[in-house]
C-alpha positions in Angstrom: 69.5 52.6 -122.0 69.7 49.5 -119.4 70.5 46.2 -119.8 67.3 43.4 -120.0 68.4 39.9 -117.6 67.0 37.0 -118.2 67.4 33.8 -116.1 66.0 30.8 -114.9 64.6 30.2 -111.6 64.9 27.2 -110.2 67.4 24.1 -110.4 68.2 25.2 -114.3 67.1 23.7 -117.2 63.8 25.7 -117.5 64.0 26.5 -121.1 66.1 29.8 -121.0 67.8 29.1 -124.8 64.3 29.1 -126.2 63.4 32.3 -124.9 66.4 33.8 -125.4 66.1 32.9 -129.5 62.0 34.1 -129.3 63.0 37.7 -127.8 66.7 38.0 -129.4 65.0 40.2 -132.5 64.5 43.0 -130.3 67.8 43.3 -129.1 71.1 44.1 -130.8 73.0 42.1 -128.5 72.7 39.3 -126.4 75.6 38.5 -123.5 75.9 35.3 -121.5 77.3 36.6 -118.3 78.3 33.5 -116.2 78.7 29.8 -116.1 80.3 27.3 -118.3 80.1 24.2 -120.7 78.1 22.5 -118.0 75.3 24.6 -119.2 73.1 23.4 -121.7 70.6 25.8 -123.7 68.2 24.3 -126.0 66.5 25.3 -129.4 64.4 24.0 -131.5 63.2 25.9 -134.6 62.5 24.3 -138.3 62.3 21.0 -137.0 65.7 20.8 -136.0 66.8 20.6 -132.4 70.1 22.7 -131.2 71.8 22.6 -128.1 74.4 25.2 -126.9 76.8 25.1 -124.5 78.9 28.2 -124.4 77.7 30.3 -127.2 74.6 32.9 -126.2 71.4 31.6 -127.5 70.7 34.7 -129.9 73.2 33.3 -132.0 71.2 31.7 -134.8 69.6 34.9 -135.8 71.4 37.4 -138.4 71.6 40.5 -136.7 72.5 40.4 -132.9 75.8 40.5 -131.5 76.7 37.7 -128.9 79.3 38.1 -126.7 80.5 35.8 -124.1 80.8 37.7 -120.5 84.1 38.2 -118.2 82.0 35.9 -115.8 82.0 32.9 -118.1 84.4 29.9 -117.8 85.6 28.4 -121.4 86.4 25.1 -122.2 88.6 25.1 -126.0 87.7 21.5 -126.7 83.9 21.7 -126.2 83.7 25.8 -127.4 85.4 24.4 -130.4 82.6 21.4 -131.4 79.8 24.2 -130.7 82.0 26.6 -133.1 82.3 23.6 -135.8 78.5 22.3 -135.8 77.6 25.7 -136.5 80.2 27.0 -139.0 78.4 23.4 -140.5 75.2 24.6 -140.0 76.3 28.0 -142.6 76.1 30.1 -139.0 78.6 33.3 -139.6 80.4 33.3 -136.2 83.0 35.3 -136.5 81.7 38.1 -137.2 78.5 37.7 -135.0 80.6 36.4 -131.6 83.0 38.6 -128.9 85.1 37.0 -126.3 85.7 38.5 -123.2 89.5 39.0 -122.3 89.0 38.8 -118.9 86.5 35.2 -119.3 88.8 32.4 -117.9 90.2 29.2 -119.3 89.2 25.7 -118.2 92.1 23.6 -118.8 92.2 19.6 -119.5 93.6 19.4 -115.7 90.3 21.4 -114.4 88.1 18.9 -115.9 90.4 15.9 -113.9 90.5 17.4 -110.6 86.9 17.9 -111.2 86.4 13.9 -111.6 88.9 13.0 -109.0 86.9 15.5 -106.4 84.1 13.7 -106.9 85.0 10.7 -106.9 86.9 11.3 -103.8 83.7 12.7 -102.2 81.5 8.9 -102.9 78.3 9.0 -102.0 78.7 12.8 -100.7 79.6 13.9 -104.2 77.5 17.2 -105.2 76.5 15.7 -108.7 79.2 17.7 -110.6 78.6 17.7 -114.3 82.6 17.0 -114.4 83.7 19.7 -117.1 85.6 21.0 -114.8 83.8 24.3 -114.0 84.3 24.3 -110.1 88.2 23.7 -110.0 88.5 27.1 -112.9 86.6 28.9 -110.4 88.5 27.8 -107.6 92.0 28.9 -109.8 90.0 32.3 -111.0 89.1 33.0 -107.0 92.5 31.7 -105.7 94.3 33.9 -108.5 95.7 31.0 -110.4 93.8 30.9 -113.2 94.3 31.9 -117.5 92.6 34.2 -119.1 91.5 34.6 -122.8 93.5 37.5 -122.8 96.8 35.3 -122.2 96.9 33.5 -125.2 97.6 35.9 -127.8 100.7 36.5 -125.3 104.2 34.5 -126.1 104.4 33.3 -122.6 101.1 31.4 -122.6 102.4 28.1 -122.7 104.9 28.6 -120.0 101.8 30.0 -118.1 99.7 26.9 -118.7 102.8 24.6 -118.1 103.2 26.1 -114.6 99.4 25.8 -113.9 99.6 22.2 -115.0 102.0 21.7 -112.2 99.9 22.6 -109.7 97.3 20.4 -110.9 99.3 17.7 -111.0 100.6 17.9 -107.4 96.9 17.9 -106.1 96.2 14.9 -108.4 99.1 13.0 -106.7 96.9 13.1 -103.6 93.7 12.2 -104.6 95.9 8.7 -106.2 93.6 9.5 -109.4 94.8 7.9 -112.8 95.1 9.8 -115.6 96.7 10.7 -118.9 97.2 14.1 -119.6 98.9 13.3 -123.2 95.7 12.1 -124.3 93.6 15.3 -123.7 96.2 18.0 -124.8 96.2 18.2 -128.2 92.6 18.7 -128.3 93.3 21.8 -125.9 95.9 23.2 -128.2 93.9 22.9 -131.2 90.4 25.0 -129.6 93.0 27.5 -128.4 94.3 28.2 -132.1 90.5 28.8 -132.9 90.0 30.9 -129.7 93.4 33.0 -131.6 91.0 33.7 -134.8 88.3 34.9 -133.1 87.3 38.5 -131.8 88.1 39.8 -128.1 87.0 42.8 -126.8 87.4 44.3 -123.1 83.6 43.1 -122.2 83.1 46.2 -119.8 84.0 48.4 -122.2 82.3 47.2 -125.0 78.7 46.6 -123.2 78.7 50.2 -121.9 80.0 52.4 -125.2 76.9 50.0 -126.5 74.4 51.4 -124.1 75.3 55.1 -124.5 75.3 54.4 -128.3 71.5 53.2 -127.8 71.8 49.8 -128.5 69.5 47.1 -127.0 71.3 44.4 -124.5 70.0 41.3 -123.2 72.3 39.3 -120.8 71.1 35.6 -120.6 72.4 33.9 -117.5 73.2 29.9 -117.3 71.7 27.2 -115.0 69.3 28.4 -111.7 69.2 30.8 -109.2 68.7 27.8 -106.5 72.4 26.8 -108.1 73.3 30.5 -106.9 77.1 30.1 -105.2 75.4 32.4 -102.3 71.6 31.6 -102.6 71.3 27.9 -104.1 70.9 25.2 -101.7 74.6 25.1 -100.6 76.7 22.9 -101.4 74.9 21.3 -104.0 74.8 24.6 -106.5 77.3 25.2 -109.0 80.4 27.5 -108.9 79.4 31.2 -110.4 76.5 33.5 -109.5 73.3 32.6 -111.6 71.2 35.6 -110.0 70.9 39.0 -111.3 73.8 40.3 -109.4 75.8 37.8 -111.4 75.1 40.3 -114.4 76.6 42.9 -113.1 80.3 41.3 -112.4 80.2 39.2 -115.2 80.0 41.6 -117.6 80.9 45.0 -115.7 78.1 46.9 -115.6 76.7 49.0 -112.4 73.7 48.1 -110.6 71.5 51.0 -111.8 72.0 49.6 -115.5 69.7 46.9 -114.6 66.3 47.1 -116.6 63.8 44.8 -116.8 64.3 40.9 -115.4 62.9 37.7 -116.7 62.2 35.0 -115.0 62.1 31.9 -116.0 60.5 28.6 -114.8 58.7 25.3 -115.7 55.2 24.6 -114.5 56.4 21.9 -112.5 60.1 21.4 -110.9 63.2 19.2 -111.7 66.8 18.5 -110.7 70.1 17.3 -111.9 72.1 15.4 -109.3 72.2 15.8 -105.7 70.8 18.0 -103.4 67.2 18.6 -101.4 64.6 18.9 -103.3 61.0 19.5 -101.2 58.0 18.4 -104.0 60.2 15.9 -105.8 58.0 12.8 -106.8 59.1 9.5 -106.0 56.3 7.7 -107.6 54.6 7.0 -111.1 53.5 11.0 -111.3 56.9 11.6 -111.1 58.0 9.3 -113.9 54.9 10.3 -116.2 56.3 14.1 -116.0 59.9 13.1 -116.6 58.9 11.1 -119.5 56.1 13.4 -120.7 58.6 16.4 -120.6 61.5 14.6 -121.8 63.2 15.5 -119.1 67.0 14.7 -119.1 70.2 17.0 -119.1 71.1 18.2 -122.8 74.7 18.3 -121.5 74.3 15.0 -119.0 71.8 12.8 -120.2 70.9 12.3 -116.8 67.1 11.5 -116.1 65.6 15.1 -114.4 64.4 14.2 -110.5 61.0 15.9 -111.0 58.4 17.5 -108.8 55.5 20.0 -108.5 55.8 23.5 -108.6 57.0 25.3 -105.4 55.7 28.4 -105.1 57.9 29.4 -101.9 61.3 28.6 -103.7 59.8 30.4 -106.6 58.9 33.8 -104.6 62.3 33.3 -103.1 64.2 33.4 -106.8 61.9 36.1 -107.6 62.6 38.1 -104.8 66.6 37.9 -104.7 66.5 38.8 -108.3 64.1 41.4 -108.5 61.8 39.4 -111.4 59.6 42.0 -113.1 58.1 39.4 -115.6 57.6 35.8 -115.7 57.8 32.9 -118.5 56.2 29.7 -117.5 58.0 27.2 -119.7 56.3 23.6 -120.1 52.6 23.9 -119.5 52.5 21.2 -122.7 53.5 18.5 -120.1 51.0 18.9 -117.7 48.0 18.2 -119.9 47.9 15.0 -119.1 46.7 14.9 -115.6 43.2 15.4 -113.9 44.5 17.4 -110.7 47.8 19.2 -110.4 49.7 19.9 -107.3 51.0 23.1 -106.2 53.1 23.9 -103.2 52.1 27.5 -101.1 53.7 26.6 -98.1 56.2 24.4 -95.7 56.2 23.2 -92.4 59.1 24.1 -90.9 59.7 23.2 -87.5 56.4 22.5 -86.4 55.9 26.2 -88.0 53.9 27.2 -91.3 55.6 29.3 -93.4 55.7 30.7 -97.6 59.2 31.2 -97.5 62.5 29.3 -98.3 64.3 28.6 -94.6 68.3 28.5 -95.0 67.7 24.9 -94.8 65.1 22.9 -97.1 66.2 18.7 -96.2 63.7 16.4 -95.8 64.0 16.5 -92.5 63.9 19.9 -91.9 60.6 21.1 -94.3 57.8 19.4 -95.3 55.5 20.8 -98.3 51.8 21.8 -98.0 50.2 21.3 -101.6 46.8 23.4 -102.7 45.1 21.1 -105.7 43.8 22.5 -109.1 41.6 21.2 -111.6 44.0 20.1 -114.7 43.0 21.2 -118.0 43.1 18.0 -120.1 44.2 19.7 -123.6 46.6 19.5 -126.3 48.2 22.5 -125.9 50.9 22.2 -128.7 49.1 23.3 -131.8 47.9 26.5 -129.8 49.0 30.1 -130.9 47.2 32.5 -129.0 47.1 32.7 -125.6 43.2 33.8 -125.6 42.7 30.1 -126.6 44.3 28.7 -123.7 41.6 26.7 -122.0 40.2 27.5 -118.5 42.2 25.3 -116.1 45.3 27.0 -117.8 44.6 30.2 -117.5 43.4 29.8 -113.6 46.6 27.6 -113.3 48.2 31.3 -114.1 46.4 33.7 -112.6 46.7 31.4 -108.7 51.0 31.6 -109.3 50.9 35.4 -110.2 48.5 35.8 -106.6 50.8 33.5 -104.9 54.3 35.5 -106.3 52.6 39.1 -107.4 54.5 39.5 -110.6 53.0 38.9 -114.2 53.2 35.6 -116.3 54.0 37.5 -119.6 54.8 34.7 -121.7 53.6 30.5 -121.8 55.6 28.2 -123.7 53.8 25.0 -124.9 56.0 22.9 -126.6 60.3 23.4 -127.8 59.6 25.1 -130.9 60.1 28.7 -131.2 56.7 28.6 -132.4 55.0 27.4 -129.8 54.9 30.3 -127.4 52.0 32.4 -126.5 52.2 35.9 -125.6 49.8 37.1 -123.0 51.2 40.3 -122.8 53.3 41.2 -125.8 57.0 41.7 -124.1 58.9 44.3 -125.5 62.8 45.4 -125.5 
């Protein structure tokens, strides 16, 4: 047996939760492998609109396993509000949720270095999310850090006391105001829940699963353009998104790789800073951010929004090996007579279909190719053999431009509202 990946690929947000919950009955478990609380997946399924932050998206349904990867980053006080809404909602957690013991600790000092970075940084901040994700990475890389495992030990607190010290000295610097009293007892209290729930050695646990024969699906968390390595440095976020990122953040060997979906909107958008080649400055723009809702589930923040970029795409595609594609949001493109499409840059005087190391405005310019728009409620559809014309060309010119197979179209949040044009199986 191999493991299934599936991820987004672009600047996040492309709808990864959804999927996740459409394809998590054929697996037995599903494993988030990376990221934090700044990630947010949404659902939407009975009329009722869920957003998760921490928790794999397969949780909802009755059989699957979910179990949160060594390559996560958890936050006690937000983990704790997810675990609450759905212990609410009559969601059996405990006995459908594993915690890595090796998946690191994002203290109440993480999440105020993280504001005191940034606003250090003024109008060069990267457009942190501020829930602290980069300064845990920073302790896990720089061997600082706590662990999940630690707090069953007695010595936890003197652990996180000591930590807390360190923070505190690099706070002193940045002259940041704070009061740590304040956030603490929240802390303390999601660590006593953390203590009730299951851990499990991850690597262990996802490998004795594939020789038994069970069926894995590791969902990753924000973009591959956020990649550490790949994502348009610095603005990115602090973990690997891409495949790869599977394999360290739940220990399992390349070769136990199986099939990879990709993920992505019909158009682009962005959260915070950073280059962005087909972003629209104008009404178009506006009419796609409004049409698609687009703000942060975690944020809030209005979506920068664009045209699809078919070079960025191939480039996610390529560095993850994508055997199958989901194109998320078609709905939200009904509305216009012509849409866009970027096939190429000019780079330096120099026409290329590929993503230089550097994509600034001034550096890369996009070249657009122009398709008829197809004008048509697509939310009520529920086969794909009725999607009209302009859609289905729409496809078949980004599977010529990338080479890989659109398997799946969402039109609208609901789990219901996805078409199959290929029925994917585990």
């Amino acid at each position: 047996m191999k493991v299934d990946v599936l991820l987004g690929l672009q600047w996040g947000d492309e709808g990864k939760g959804k999927i996740v919950d459409v394809l998590t009955p054929g697996y037995d478990i599903i494993a988030r492998f990376q990221g934090g609380p700044n990630a947010g997946h949404t659902l939407e399924f009975n009329g009722i609109k869920h957003v998760l932050n921490t928790i794999p998206s397969g949780i909802f349904h009755p059989t699957a396993i979910n179990i949160i990867g060594n390559g996560v980053v958890i936050d006690p006080v937000t983990f704790k509000k997810e675990i609450d809404a759905l212990v609410k909602m009559g969601v059996d957690v405990k006995s459908k949720l594993r915690i890595a013991t090796r998946a690191h600790l994002i203290l109440p000092t993480h999440r105020l270095l993280d504001a005191a970075s940034e606003a250090h940084k003024g109008k060069e901040k990267i457009g942190s999310t501020l829930k602290g994700i980069g300064p845990t990475y920073m302790d896990k890389t720089g061997r600082n850090g706590l662990r999940i495992g630690e707090i069953k030990n007695p010595n936890f607190k003197a652990k996180y006391d000591h930590l807390v010290a360190k923070h505190k000295e690099i706070l002193s610097a940045y002259n940041f105001e704070y009061n740590l009293s304040e956030l603490e007892p929240a802390f303390f209290e999601g660590i006593a829940l953390l203590n009730t729930l299951e851990t499990i050695n991850c690597e262990q646990y996802i490998n004795t699963a594939l020789i038994e024969g069970r069926k894995i699906l590791a969902e990753g968390a924000q973009g591959s353009l956020l990649d550490i390595d790949f994502g348009s440095y610095p603005f990115v976020t602090s973990s690997s998104t891409i495949c790869a990122g599977a394999c360290t953040g739940l220990g399992l060997a390349p070769g136990r790789i199986g099939k990879v979906f990709g993920i992505f909107k019909a158009y682009c958008t962005r959260v915070g800073s950073g280059p962005f080649p087909t972003e629209l400055h104008d009404d178009t723009g506006e009419r796609i951010r409004k049409s698609g809702n687009e703000f942060g589930s975690v944020t809030k923040r209005p979506r920068r929004t664009g045209w699809l970029d078919i070079p960025a795409l191939k480039f996610a595609i390529m560095i993850n090996g994508v055997t199958e594609l989901i194109m998320m949001k078609a709905d939200v493109l009904s509305e216009f007579d012509q849409i866009m499409v970027c096939t190429h840059y000019m780079h330096k005087g120099e026409k290329i279909d590929y993503l230089p190391y550097d994509i600034s405005p001034e550096f890369v310019t996009p070249i657009y190719s122009e398709l008829k728009g197809w004008k048509k409620d697509l939310t009520g559809l529920h086969r794909a053999e009725d999607m009209p014309e302009e859609l289905c060309h729409y496809i078949r010119f980004i599977e010529d431009k990338t080479g890989v197979p659109i398997r799946i179209v969402s039109v609208g949040p609901d789990r219901k509202q996805t078409l199959l044009r290929d029925k994917v199986t585990a």
